[in-house]
N, C-alpha and C positions, 0 to 999 in steps of 0.2 A: 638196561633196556630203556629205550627209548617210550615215558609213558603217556609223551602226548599221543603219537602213534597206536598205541596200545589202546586207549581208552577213545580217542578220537577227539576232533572238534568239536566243539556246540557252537550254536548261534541262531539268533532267531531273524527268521524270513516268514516270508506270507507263504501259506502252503498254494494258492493260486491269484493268478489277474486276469482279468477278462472284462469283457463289455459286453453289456449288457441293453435290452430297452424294454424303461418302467412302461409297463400296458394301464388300462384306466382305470384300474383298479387298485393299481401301486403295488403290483407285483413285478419282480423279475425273477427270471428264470437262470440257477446253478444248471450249466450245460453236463448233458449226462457224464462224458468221458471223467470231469468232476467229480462226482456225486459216485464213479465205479470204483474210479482211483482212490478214492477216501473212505470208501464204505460210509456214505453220508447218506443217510434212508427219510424217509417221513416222520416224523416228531423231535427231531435232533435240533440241537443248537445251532447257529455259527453265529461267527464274532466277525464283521465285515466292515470296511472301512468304505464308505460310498462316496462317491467323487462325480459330482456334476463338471465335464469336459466341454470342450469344446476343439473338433480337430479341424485344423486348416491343411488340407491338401500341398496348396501349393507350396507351403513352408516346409512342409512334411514336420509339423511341430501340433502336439495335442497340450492344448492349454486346462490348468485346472483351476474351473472357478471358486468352488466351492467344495469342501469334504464332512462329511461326517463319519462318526464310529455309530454302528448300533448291533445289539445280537436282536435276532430274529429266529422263529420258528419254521425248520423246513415241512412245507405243505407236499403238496399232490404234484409229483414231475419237478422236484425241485424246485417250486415254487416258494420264494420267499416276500414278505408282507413289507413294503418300506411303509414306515408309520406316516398318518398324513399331515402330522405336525410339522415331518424332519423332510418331505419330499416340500412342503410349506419353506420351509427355514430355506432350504437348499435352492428355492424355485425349481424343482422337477416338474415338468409337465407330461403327460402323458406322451407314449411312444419317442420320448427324448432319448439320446443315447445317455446312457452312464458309464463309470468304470468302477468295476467292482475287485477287492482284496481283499480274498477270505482269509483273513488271520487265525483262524482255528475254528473248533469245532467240535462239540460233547453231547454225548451219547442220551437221546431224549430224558433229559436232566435237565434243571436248570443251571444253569454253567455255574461254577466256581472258577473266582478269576488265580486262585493259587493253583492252578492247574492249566498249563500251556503248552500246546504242540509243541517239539524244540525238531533242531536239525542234529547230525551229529554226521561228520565229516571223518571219513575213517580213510586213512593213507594218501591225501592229499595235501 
């Protein structure tokens, strides 16, 4: 018996991407369908990789200037806190677009990082 098939693939991907804009506060917003599909609630983790962009239209090409990693704390409506050091580092300025890749995400804990989403690919 075939036991790749059997047991399946693994591999690691971002569980989502999306875009996002930091308000004045240095918040953005995990869009809900996110936060249903994950069961991602109020006091939970995530581990996000934030990328200040920049999209040119006419190229149809989004450029990325700058990226950071940070976990953060999910608030009220999936609101998450980008620290004002890293939106600093990054030059975020308010109501800027960003892109967001939520790389994981644990259970109002503070994350342990020997502990990671995985994918697992079964019959493909």
């Amino acid at each position: 018996m075939d036991t790749n098939k059997e047991q399946g693939k693994e591999t690691r991907e971002p569980l989502a991407k999306f875009q996002a804009r930091i308000d004045r506060d240095g918040r953005l917003i995990i869009p809900r369908y996110i936060r249903d599909a994950l069961n991602i609630e109020q006091g939970d983790y995530v581990k996000i990789i934030l990328r200040k962009i920049n999209v040119n239209l006419e190229e149809r090409t989004i450029y990325v200037l700058n990226q950071a990693q940070v976990i953060s704390k999910v608030g009220r409506k999936g609101a998450v806190h980008i620290p004002n050091d890293l939106r600093r580092d990054l030059n975020i300025q308010p109501d800027e677009l960003v892109e967001v890749i939520l790389l994981d995400f644990y259970k109002r804990k503070v994350p342990d990082e020997n502990t990671q989403f995985k994918y697992v690919f079964l019959n493909v």
